[in-house]
N, C-alpha and C positions, 0 to 999 in steps of 0.2 A: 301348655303346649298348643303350637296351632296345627289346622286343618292337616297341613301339608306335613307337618314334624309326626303329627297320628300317623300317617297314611306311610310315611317314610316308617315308622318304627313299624307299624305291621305287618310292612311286605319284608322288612330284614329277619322277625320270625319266624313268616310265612315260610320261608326261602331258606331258611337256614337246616341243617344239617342236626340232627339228635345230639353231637358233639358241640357243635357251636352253642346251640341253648343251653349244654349245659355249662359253658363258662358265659356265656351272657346270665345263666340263672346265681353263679357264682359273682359275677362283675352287681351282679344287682343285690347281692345278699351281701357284699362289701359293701356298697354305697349307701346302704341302708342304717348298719352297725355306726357306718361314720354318721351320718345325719343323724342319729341319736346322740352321738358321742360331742356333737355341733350344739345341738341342742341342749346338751346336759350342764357343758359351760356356758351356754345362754341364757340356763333358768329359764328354760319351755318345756316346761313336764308333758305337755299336751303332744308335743311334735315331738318329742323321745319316745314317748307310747305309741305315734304311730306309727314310727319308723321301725321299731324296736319287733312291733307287732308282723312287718311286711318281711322282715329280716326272719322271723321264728317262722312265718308261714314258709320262708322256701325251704330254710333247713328242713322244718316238718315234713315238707315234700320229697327233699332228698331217703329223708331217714325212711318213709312209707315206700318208696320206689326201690328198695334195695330189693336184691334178687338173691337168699340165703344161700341156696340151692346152687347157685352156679358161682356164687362171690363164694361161698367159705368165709374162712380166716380173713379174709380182707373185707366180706360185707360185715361181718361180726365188729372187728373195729371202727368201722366207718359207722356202725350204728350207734357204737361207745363214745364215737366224737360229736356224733350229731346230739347225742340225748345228754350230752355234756355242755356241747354250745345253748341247747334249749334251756337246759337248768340256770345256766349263766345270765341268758339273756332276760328271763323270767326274774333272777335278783338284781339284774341291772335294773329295770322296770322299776321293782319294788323300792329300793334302796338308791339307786343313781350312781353306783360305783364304776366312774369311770376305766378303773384298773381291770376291772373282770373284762369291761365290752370291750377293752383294747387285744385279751385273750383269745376273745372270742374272734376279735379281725386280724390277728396271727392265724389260728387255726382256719381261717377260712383262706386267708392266701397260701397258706403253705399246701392244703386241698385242692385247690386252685391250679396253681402250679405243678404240682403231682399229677392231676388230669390233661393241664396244656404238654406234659413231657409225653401221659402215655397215649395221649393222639397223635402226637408229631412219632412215636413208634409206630403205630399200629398205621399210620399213611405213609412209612418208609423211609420218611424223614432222618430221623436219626434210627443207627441201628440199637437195637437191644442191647442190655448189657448183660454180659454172659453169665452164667449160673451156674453151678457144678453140683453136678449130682453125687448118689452117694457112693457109686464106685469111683470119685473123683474126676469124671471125664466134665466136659465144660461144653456147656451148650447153649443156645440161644432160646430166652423164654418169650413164647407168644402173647400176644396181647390184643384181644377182640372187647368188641362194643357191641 
């Protein structure tokens, strides 16, 4: 990367919104899984493990930043999927099995996408989909960051 490509990617972080990094941290935790996946049919063990290693570090980071207390039920599996991507990624490493890191870059789009829907809810975008509680009545659930 040069001067001006550094300077442009820092002020997009700088500037960006808690919601935005977190699908730039997802758009980079895809592109990472593929570069290994690039690599593994290249027979580059060296640039599999590195890619593989930048990939585990942001999961690791999603998995550490979960909020038990205020997620519930939803941080709880989200911790189940990230400590399941880690384990994956960890045997991709070991073993080169393309099939597991292609699982792993499903569950991270489909995470992905889950998160671009409940921003686009929670900035008004689309409305909520409705939810029925247990006397039946149908209500609209909230959705904060």
């Amino acid at each position: 990367m040069n001067a001006y490509s550094n300077q442009y990617h820092n002020n997009q972080v700088m500037t960006a919104s808690p919601e935005q990094i977190l699908i730039m941290l997802y758009d980079g935790a895809i592109r990472f899984v593929r570069q290994a996946g690039q690599a593994i049919e290249d027979l580059r063990p060296a640039d599999k493990s590195v890619a593989i290693g930048k990939a585990m570090a942001i999961v690791t980071e999603f998995s550490n930043t979960l909020n038990f207390e205020a997620g519930g039920a939803i941080a709880d599996d989200l911790y189940r999927l990230y400590d399941f991507a880690i384990r994956e990624l960890s045997a991709v490493n070991a073993r080169g099995d393309i099939k597991r890191l292609q699982g792993v870059e499903q569950i991270l789009l489909n995470l992905r996408e889950g998160f671009v829907g409940a921003i686009e809810i929670n900035r008004g975008k689309v409305q909520a989909p409705p939810s029925v509680t247990d006397n039946g009545e149908i209500k609209r659930m909230a959705v904060s960051f």
